[in-house]
C-alpha positions in Angstrom: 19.1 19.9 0.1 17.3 17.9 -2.3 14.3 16.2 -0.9 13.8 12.0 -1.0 10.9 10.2 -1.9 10.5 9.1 1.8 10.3 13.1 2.8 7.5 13.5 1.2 5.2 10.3 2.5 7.0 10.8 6.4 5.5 15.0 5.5 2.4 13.4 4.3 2.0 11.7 7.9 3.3 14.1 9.9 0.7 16.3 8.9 -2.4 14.2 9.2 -4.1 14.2 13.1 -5.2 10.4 13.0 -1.8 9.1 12.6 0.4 9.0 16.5 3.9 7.5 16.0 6.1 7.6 12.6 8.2 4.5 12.6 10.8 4.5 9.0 12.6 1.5 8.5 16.1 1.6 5.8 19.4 2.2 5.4 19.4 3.3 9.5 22.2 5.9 9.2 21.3 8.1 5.7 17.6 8.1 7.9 18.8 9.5 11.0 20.3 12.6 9.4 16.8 13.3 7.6 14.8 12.6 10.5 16.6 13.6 13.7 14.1 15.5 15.3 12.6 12.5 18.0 9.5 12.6 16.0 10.3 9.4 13.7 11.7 6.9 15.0 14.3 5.0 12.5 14.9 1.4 12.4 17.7 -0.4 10.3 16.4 -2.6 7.1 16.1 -6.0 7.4 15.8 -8.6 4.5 13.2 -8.5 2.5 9.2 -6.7 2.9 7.7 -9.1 5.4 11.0 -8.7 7.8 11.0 -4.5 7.8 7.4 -5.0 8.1 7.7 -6.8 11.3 11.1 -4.5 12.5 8.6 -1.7 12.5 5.9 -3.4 14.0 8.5 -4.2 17.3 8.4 -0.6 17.5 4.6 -0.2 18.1 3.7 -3.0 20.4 0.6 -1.4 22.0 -0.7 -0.5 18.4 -4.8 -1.8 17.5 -4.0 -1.1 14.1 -0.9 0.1 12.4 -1.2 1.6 8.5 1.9 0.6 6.1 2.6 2.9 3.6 5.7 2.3 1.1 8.4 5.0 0.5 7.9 5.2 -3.2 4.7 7.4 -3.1 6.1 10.9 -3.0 2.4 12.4 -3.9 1.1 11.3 -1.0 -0.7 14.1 1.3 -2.1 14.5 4.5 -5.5 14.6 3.3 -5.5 11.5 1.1 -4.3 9.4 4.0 -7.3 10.9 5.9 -9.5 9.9 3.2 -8.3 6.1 3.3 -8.7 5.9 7.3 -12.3 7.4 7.2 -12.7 4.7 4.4 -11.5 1.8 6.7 -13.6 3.7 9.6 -16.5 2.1 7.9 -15.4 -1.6 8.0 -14.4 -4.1 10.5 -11.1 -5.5 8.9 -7.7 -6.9 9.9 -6.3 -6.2 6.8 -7.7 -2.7 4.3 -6.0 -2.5 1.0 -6.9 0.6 -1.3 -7.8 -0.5 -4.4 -8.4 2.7 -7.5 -10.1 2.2 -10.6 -8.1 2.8 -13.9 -10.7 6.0 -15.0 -9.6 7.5 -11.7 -6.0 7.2 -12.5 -5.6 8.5 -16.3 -7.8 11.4 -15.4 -4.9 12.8 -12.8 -2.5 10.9 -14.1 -2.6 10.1 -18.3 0.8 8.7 -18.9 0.7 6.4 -15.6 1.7 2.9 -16.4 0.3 0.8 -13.8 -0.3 -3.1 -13.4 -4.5 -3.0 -14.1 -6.7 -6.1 -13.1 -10.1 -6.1 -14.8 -12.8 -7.2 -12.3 -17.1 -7.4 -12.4 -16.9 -3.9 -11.1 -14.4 -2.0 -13.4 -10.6 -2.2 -13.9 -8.4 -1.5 -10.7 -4.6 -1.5 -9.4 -3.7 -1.0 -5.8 -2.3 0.9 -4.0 0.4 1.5 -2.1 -0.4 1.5 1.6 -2.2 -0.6 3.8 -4.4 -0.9 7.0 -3.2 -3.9 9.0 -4.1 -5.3 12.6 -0.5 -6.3 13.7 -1.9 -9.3 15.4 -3.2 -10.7 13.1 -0.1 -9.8 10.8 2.0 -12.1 12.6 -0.3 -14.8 11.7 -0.6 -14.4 8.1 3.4 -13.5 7.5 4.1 -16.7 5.3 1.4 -17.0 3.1 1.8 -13.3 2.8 4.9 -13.0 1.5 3.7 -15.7 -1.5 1.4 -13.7 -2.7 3.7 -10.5 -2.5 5.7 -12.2 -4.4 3.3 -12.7 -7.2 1.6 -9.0 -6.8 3.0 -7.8 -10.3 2.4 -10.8 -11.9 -1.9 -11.2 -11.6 -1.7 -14.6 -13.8 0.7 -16.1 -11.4 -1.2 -14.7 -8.7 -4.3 -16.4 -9.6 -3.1 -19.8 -10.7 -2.1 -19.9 -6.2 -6.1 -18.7 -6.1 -7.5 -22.0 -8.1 -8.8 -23.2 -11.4 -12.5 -21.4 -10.7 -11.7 -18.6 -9.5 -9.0 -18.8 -12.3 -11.5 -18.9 -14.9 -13.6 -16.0 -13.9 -10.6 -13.9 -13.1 -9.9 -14.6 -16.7 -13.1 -13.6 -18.1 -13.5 -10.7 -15.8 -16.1 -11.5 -14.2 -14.7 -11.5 -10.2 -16.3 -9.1 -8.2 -14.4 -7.2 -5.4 -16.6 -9.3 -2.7 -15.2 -13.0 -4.4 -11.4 -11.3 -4.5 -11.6 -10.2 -0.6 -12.9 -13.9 0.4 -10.2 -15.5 -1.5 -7.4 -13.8 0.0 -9.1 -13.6 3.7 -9.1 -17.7 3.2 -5.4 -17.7 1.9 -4.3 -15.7 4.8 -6.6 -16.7 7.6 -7.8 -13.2 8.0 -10.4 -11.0 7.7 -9.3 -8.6 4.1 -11.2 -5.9 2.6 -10.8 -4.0 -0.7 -11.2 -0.5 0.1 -12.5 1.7 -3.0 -10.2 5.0 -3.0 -10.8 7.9 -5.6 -7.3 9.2 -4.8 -5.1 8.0 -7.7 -1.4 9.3 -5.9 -1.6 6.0 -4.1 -1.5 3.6 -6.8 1.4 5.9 -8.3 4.6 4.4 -7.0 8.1 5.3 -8.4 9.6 2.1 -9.6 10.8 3.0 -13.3 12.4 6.2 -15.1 9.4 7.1 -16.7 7.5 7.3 -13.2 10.0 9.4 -11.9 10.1 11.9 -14.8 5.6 11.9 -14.5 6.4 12.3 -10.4 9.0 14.9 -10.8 7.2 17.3 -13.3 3.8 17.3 -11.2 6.1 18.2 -7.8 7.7 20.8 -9.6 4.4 22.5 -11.1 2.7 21.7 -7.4 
């Protein structure tokens, strides 16, 4: 049968030793005939990001630290998500979010359209899974969903983020460091920018032409 998006990044977990449980949340029924083997564990959508985000979480109460990954990764392997955990090894964090420079991209990936934000350090768009500490999740769930709200839009974004730090997002000269403090504050956590140099996170399938780069490089792979 033809393979989903979601096969690929549930694979892509499967298959690396540092992740335990597999919890998929979405349409619960279309899920249980893909993953019926007792290995994933399938919970019905909710409405909205934050609210599948905490449906999962139910699942996992004794989890330290849970990672989020989005279904609309399909080049996602084993060893990347290996790479960003020994990244997040390094840093004491409630919340890790991969961040991947634009060169890194367009070398693997030359016809990528992504949404770019130019900082002090180089230009950068995120990616698409996340490193959170569920506790402190639950405290950060409104302001949260504000600014994933404003994620595709950065000028939105940073008129929430203040005049100054306005300013120098304008003239590109943030650094990484001023970006994690600002959204630490704004969500009363502890965030950090992780640095990845794997490009098929920030590669998420959310117009035709993605599809068309996503389905050529899994048919040549």
């Amino acid at each position: 049968g033809t393979r989903a998006m979601v096969d690929y990044v549930v694979h892509a977990l499967q298959h690396c030793p540092r992740v335990g449980r597999i919890v998929v949340v979405g349409p619960a029924e279309e899920l249980a005939s893909r993953f019926n083997s007792g290995a994933v564990t399938v919970v019905a959508a909710r409405d909205g990001i934050i609210k599948n985000i905490e449906a999962g979480l139910e699942r996992l109460p004794e989890a330290k630290r849970v990672l989020l990954v989005t279904s609309d990764i399909p080049l996602l392997t084993a060893g990347i998500v290996e790479n960003f955990l020994n990244l997040c090894g390094t840093m004491e964090a409630d919340l890790y979010y991969p961040v991947v420079s634009r060169s890194a991209v367009e070398r693997r990936f030359a016809s990528a359209r992504r949404t770019y934000v130019a900082l002090k350090e180089g230009v950068f768009t995120g990616g698409n899974l996340f490193l959170v500490n569920p506790a402190a999740f639950a405290r950060c769930v409104e302001k949260g969903e504000q600014l994933i709200d404003l994620r595709k839009s950065p000028l939105k974004l940073s008129r929430l983020l203040g005049a100054g730090f306005m300013l120098k997002f304008l003239f590109h000269s943030l650094t990484i460091g001023e970006v994690q403090e600002k959204v630490s504050q704004l969500l009363g956590i502890k965030g950090v920018a992780v640095i990845s140099n794997d490009p098929e996170i920030g590669v998420d399938v959310d117009k035709p032409d993605d599809l068309d780069l996503v389905t050529r490089i899994l048919e040549t792979a």
